[in-house]
mmCIF file of the N, C-alpha and C atoms, coordinates in Angstrom:
data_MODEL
# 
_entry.id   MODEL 
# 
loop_
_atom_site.group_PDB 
_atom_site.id 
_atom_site.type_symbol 
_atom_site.label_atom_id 
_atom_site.label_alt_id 
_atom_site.label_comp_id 
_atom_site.label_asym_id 
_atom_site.label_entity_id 
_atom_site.label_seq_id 
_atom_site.pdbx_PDB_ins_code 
_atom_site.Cartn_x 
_atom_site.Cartn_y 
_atom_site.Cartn_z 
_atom_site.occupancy 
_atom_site.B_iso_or_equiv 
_atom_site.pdbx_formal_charge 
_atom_site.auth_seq_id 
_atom_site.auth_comp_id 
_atom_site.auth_asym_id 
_atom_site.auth_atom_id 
_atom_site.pdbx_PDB_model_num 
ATOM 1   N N  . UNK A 1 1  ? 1.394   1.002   107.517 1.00 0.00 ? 1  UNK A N  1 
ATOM 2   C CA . UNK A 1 1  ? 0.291   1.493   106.704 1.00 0.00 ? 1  UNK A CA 1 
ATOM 3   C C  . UNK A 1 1  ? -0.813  0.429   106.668 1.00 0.00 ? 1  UNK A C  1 
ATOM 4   N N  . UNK A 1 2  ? -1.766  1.000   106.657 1.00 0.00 ? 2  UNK A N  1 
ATOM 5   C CA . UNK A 1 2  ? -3.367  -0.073  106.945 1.00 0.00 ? 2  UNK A CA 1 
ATOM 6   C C  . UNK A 1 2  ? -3.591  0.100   105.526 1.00 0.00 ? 2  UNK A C  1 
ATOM 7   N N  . UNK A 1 3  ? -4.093  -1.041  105.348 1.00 0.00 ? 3  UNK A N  1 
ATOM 8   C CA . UNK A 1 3  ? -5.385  -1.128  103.908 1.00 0.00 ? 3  UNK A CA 1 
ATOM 9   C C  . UNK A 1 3  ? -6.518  -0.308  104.452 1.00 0.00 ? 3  UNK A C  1 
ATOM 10  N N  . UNK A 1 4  ? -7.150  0.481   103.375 1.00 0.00 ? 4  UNK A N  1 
ATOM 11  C CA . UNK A 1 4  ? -8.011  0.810   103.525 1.00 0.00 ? 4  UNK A CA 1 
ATOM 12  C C  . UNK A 1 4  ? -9.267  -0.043  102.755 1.00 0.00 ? 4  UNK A C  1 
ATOM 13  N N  . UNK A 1 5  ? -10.052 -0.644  102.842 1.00 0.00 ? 5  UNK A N  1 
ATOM 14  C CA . UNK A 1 5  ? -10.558 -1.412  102.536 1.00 0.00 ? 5  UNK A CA 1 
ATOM 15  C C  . UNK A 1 5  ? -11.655 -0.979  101.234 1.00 0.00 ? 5  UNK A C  1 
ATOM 16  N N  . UNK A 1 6  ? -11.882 0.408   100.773 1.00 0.00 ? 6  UNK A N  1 
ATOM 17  C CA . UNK A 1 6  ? -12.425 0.807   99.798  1.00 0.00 ? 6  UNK A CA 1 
ATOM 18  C C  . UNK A 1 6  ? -11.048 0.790   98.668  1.00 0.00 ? 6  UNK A C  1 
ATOM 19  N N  . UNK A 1 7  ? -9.932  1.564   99.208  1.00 0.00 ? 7  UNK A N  1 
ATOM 20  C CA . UNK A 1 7  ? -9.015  1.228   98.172  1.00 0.00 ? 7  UNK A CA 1 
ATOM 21  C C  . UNK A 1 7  ? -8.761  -0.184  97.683  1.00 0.00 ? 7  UNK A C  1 
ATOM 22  N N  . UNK A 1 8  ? -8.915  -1.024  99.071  1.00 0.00 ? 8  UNK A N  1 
ATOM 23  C CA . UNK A 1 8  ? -9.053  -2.666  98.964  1.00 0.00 ? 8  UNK A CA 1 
ATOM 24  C C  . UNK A 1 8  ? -10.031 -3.413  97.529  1.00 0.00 ? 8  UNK A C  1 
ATOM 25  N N  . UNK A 1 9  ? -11.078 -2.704  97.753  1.00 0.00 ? 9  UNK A N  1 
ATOM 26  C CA . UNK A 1 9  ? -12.324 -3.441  97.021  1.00 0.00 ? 9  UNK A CA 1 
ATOM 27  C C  . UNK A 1 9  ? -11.870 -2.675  95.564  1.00 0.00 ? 9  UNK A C  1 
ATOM 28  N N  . UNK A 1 10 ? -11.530 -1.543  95.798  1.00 0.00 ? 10 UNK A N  1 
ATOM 29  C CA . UNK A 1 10 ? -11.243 -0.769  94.123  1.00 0.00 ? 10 UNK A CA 1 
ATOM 30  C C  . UNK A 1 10 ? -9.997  -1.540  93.451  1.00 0.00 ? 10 UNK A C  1 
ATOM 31  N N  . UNK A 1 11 ? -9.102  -1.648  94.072  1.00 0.00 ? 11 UNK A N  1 
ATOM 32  C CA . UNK A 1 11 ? -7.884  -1.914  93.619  1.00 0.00 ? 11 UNK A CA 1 
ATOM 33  C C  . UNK A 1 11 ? -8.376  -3.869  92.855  1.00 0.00 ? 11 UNK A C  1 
ATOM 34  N N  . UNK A 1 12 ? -9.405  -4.322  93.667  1.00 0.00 ? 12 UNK A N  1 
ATOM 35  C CA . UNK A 1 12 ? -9.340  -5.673  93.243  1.00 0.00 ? 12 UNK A CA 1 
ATOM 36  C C  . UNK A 1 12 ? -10.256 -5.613  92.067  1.00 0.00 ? 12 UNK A C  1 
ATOM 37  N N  . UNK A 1 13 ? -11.170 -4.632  91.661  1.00 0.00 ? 13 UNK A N  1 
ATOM 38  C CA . UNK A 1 13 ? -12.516 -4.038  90.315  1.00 0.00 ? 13 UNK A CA 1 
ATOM 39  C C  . UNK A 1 13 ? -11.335 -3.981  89.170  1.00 0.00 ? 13 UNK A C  1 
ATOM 40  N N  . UNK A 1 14 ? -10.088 -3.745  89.579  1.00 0.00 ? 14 UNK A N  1 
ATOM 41  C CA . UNK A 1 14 ? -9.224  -2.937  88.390  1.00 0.00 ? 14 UNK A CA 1 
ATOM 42  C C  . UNK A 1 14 ? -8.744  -4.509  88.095  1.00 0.00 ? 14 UNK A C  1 
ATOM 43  N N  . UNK A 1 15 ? -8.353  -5.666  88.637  1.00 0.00 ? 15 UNK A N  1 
ATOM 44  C CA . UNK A 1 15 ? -7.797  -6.480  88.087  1.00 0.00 ? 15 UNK A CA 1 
ATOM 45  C C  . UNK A 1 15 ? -8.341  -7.043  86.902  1.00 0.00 ? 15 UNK A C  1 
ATOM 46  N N  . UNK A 1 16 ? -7.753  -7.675  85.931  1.00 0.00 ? 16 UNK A N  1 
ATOM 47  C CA . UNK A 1 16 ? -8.493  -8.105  84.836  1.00 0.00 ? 16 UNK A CA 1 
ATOM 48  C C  . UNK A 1 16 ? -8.962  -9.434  84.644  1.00 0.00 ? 16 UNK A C  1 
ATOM 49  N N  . UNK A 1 17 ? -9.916  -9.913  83.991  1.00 0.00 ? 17 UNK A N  1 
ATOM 50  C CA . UNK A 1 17 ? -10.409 -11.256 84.525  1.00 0.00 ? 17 UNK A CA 1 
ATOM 51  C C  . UNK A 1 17 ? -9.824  -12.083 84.168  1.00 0.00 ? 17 UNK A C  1 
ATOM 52  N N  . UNK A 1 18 ? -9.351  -13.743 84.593  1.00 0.00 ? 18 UNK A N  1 
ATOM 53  C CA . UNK A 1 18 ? -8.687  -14.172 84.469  1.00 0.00 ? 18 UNK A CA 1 
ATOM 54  C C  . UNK A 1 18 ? -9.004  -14.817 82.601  1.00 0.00 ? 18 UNK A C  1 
ATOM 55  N N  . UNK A 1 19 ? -8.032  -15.347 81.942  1.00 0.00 ? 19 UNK A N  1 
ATOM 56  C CA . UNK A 1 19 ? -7.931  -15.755 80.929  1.00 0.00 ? 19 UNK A CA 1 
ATOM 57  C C  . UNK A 1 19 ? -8.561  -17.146 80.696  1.00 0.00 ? 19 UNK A C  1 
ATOM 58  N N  . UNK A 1 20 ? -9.339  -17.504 80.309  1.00 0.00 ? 20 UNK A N  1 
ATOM 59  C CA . UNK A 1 20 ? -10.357 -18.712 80.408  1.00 0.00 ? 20 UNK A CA 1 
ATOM 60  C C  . UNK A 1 20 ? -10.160 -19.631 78.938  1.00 0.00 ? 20 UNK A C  1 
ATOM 61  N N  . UNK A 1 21 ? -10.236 -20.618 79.248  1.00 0.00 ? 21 UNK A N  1 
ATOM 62  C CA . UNK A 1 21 ? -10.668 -21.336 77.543  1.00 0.00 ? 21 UNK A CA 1 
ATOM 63  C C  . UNK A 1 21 ? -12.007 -21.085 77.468  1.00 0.00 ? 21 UNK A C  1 
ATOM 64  N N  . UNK A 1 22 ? -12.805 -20.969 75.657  1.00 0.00 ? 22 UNK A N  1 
ATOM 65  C CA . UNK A 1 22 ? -14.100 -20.837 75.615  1.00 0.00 ? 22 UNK A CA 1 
ATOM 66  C C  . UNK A 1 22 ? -14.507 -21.914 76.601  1.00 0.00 ? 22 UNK A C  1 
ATOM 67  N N  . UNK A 1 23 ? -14.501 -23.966 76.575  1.00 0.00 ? 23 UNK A N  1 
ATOM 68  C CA . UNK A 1 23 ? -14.824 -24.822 77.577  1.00 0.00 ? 23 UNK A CA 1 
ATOM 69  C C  . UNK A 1 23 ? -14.923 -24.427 78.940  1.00 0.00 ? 23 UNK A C  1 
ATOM 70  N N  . UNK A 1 24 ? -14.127 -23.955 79.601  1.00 0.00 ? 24 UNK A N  1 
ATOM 71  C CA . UNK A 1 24 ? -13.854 -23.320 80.427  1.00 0.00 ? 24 UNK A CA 1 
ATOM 72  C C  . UNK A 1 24 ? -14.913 -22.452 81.434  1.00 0.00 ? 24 UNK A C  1 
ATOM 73  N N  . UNK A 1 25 ? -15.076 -21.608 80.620  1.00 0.00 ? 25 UNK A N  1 
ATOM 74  C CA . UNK A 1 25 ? -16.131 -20.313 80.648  1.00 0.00 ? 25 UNK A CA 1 
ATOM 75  C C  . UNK A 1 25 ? -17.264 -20.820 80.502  1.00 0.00 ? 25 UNK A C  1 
ATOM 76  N N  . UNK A 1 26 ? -17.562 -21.847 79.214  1.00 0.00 ? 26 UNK A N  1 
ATOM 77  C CA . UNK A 1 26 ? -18.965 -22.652 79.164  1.00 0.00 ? 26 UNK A CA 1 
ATOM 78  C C  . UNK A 1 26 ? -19.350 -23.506 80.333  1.00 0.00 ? 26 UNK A C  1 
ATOM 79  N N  . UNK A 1 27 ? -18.496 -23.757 80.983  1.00 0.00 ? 27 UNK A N  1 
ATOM 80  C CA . UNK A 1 27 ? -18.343 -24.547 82.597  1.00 0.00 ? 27 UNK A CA 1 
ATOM 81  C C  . UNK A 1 27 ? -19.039 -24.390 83.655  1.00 0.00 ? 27 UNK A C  1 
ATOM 82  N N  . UNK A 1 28 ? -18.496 -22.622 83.560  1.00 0.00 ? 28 UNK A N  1 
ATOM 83  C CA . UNK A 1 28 ? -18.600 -21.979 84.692  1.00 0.00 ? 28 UNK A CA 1 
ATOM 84  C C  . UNK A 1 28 ? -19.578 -20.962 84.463  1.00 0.00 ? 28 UNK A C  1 
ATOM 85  N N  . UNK A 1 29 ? -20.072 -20.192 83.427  1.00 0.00 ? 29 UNK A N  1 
ATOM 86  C CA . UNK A 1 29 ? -20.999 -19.247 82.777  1.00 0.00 ? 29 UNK A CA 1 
ATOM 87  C C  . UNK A 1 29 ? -22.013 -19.510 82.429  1.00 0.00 ? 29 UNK A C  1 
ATOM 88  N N  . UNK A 1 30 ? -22.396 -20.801 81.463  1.00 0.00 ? 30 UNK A N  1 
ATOM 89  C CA . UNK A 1 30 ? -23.183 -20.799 80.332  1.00 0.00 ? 30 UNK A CA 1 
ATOM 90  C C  . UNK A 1 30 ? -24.713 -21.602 81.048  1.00 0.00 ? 30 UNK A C  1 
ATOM 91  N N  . UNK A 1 31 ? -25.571 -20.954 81.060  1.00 0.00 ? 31 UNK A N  1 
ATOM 92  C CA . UNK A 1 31 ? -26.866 -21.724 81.843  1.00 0.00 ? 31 UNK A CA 1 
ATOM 93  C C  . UNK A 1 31 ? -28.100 -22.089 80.652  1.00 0.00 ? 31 UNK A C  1 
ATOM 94  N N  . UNK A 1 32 ? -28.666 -23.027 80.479  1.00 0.00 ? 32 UNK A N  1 
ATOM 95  C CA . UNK A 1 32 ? -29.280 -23.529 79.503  1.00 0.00 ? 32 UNK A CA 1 
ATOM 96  C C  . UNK A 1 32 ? -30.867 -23.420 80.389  1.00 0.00 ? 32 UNK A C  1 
ATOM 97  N N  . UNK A 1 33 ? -31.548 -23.311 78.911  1.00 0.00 ? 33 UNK A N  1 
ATOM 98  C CA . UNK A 1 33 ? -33.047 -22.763 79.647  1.00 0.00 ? 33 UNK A CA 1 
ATOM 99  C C  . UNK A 1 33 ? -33.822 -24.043 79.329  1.00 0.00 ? 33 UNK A C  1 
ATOM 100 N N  . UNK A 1 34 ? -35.195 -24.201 80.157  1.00 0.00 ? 34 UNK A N  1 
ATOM 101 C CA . UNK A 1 34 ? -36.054 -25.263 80.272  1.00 0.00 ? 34 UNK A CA 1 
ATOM 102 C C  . UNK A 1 34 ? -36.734 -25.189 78.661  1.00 0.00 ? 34 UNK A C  1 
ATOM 103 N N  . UNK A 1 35 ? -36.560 -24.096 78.501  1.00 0.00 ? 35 UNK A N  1 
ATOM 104 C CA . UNK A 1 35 ? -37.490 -24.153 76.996  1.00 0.00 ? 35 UNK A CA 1 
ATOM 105 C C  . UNK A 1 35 ? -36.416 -24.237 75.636  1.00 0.00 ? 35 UNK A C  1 
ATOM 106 N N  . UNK A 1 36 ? -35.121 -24.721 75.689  1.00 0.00 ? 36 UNK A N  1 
ATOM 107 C CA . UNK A 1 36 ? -34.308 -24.617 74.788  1.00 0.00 ? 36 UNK A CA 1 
ATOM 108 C C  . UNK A 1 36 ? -33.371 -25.591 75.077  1.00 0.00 ? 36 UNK A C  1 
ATOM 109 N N  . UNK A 1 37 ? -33.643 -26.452 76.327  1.00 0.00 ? 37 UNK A N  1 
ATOM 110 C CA . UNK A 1 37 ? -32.900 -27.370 76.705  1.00 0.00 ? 37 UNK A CA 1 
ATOM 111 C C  . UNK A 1 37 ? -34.035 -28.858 77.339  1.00 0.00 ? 37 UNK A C  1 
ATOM 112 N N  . UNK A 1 38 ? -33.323 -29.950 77.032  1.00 0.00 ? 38 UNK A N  1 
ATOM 113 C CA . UNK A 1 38 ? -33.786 -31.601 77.788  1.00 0.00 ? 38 UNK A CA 1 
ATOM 114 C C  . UNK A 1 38 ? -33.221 -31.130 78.957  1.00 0.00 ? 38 UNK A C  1 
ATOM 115 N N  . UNK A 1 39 ? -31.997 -30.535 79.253  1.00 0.00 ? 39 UNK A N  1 
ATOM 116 C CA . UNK A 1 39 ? -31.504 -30.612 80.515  1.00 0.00 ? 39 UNK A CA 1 
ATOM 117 C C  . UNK A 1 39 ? -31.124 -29.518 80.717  1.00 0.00 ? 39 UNK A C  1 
ATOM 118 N N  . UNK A 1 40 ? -32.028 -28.658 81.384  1.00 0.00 ? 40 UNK A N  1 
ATOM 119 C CA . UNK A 1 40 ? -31.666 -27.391 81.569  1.00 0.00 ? 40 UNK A CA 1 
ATOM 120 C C  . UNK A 1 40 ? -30.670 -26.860 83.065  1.00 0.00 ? 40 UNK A C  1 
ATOM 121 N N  . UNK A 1 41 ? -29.951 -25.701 82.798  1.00 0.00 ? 41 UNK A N  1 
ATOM 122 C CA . UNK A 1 41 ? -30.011 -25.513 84.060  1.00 0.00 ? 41 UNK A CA 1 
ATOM 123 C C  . UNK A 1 41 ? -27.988 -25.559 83.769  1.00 0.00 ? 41 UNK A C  1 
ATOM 124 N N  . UNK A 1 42 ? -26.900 -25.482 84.532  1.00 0.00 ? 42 UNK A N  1 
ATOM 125 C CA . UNK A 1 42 ? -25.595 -25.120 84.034  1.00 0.00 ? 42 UNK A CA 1 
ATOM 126 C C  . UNK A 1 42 ? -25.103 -26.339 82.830  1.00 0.00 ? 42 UNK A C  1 
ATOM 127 N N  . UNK A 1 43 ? -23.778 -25.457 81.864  1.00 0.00 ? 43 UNK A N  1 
ATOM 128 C CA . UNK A 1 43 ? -23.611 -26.279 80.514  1.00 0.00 ? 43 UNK A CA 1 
ATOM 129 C C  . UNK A 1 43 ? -22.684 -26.908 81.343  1.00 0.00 ? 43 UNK A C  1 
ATOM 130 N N  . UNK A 1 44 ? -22.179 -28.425 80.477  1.00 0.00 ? 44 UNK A N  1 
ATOM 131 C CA . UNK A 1 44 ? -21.439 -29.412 81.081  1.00 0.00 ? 44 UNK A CA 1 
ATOM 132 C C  . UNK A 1 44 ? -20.678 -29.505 80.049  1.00 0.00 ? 44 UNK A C  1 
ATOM 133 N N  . UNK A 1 45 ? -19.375 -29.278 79.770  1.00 0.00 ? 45 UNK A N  1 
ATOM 134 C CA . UNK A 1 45 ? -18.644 -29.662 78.321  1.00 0.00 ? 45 UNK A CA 1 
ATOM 135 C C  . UNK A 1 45 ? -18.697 -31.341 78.268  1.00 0.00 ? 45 UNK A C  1 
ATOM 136 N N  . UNK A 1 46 ? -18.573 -31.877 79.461  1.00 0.00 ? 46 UNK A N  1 
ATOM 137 C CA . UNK A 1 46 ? -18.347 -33.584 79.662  1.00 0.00 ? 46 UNK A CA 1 
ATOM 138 C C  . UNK A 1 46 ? -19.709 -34.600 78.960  1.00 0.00 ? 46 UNK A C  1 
ATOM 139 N N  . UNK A 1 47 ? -20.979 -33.411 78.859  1.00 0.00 ? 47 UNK A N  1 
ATOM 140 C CA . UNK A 1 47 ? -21.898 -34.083 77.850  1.00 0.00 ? 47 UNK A CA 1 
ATOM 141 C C  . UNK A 1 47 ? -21.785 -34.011 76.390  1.00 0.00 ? 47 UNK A C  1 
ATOM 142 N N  . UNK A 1 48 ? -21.014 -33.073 76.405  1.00 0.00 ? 48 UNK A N  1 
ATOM 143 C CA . UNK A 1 48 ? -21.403 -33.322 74.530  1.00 0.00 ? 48 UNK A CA 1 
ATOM 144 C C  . UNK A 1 48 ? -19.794 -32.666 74.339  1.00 0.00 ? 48 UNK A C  1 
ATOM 145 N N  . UNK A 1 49 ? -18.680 -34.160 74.817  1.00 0.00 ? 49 UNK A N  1 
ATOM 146 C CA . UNK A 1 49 ? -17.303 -33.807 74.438  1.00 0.00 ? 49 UNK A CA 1 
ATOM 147 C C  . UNK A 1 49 ? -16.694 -33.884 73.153  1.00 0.00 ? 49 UNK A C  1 
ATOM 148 N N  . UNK A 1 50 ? -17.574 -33.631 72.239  1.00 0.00 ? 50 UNK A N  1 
ATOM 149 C CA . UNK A 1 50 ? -17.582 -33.731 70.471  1.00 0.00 ? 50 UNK A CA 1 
ATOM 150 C C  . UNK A 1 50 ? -16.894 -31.845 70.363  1.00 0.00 ? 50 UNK A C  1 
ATOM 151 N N  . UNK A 1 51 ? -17.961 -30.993 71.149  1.00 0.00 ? 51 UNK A N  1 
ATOM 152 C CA . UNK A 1 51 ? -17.619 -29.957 71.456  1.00 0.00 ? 51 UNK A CA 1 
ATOM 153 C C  . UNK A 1 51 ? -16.493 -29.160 71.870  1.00 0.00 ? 51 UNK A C  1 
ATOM 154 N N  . UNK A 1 52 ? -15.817 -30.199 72.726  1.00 0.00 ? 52 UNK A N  1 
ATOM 155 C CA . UNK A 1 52 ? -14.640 -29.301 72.926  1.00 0.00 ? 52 UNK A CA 1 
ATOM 156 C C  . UNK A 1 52 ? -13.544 -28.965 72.239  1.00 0.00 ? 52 UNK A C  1 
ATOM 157 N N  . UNK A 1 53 ? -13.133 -29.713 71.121  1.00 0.00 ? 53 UNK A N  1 
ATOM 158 C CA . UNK A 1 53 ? -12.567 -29.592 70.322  1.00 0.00 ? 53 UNK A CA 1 
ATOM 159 C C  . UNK A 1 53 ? -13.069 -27.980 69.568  1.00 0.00 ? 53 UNK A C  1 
ATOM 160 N N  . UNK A 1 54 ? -13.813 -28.367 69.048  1.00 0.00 ? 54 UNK A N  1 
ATOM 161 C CA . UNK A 1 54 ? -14.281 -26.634 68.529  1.00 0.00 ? 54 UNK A CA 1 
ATOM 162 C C  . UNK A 1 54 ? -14.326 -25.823 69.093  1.00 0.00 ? 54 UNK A C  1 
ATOM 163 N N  . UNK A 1 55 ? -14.747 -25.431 70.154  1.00 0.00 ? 55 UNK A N  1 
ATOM 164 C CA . UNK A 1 55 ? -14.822 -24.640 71.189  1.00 0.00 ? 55 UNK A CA 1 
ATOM 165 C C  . UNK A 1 55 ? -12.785 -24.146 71.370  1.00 0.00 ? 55 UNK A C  1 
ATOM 166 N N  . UNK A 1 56 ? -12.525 -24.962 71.427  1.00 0.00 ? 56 UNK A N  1 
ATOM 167 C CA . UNK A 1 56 ? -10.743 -24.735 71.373  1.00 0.00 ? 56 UNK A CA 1 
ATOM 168 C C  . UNK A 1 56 ? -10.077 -23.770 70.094  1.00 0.00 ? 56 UNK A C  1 
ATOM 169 N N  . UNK A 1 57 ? -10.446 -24.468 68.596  1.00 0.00 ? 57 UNK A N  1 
ATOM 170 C CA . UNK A 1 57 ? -10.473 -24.131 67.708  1.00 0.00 ? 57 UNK A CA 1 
ATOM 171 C C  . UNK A 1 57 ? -11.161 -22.390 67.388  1.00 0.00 ? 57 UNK A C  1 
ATOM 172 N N  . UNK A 1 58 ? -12.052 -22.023 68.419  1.00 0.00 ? 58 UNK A N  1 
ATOM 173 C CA . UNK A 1 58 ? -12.679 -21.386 67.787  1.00 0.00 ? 58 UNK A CA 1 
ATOM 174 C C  . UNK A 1 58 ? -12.227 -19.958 68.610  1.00 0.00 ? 58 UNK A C  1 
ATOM 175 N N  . UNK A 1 59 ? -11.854 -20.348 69.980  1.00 0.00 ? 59 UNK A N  1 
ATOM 176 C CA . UNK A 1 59 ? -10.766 -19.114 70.449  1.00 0.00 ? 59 UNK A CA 1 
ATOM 177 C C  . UNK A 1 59 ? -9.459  -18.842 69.783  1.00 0.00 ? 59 UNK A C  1 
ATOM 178 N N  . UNK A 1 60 ? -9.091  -19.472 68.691  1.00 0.00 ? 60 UNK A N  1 
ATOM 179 C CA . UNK A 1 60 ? -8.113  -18.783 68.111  1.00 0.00 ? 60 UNK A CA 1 
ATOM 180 C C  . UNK A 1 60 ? -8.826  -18.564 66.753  1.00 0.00 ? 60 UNK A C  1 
ATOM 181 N N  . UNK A 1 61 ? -9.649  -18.523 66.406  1.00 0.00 ? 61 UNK A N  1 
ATOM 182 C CA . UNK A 1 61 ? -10.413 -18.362 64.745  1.00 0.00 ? 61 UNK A CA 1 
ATOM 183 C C  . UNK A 1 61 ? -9.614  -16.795 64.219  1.00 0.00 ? 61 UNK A C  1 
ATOM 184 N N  . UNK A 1 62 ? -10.116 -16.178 65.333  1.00 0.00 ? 62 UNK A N  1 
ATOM 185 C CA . UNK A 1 62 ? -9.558  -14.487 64.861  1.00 0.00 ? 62 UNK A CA 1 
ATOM 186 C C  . UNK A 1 62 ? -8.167  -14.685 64.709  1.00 0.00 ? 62 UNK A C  1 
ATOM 187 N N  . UNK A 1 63 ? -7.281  -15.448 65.241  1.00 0.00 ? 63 UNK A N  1 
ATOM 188 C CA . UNK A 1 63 ? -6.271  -15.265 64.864  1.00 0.00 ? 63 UNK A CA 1 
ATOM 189 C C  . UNK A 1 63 ? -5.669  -15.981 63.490  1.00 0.00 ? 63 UNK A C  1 
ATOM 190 N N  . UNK A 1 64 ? -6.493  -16.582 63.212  1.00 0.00 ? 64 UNK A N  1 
ATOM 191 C CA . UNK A 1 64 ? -6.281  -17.181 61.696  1.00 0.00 ? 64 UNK A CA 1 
ATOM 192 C C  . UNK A 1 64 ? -6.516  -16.498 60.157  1.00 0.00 ? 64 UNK A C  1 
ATOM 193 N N  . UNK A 1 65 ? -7.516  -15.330 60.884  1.00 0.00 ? 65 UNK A N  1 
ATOM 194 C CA . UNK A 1 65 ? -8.004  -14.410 59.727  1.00 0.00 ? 65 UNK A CA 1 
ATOM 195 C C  . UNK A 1 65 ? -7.036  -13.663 59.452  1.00 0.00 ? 65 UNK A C  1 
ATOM 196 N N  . UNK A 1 66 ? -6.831  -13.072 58.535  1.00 0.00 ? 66 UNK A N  1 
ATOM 197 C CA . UNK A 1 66 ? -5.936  -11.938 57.884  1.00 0.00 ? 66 UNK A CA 1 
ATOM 198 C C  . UNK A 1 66 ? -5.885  -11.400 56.309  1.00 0.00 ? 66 UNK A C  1 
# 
């Protein structure tokens, strides 16, 4: 049996995205603008590592509520 390569591309749309730390995601996602940033342009957790701590803290927040 051959892949069909549309079932190929569908079957890989259905996977779910991988599980990220907020740091993580801010890494790889988060782009800072010239007018809201000294240093614009992708976020670096390694500049302002005061941050990561919260950022940790704050993906489980919902689970603290009840």
């Amino acid at each position: 049996m051959t892949c069909n390569p549309y079932h190929l591309s569908f079957n890989t749309g259905l996977r779910p995205d991988p599980l990220l730390k907020v740091s993580e995601w801010a890494d790889g996602f988060r782009m800072l603008s010239q007018t809201a940033s000294s240093e614009p342009g992708r976020w670096r957790t390694e500049r302002t590592p005061y941050l990561k701590e919260i950022m940790i803290h704050y993906r489980h927040h919902h689970l603290l509520k009840k």
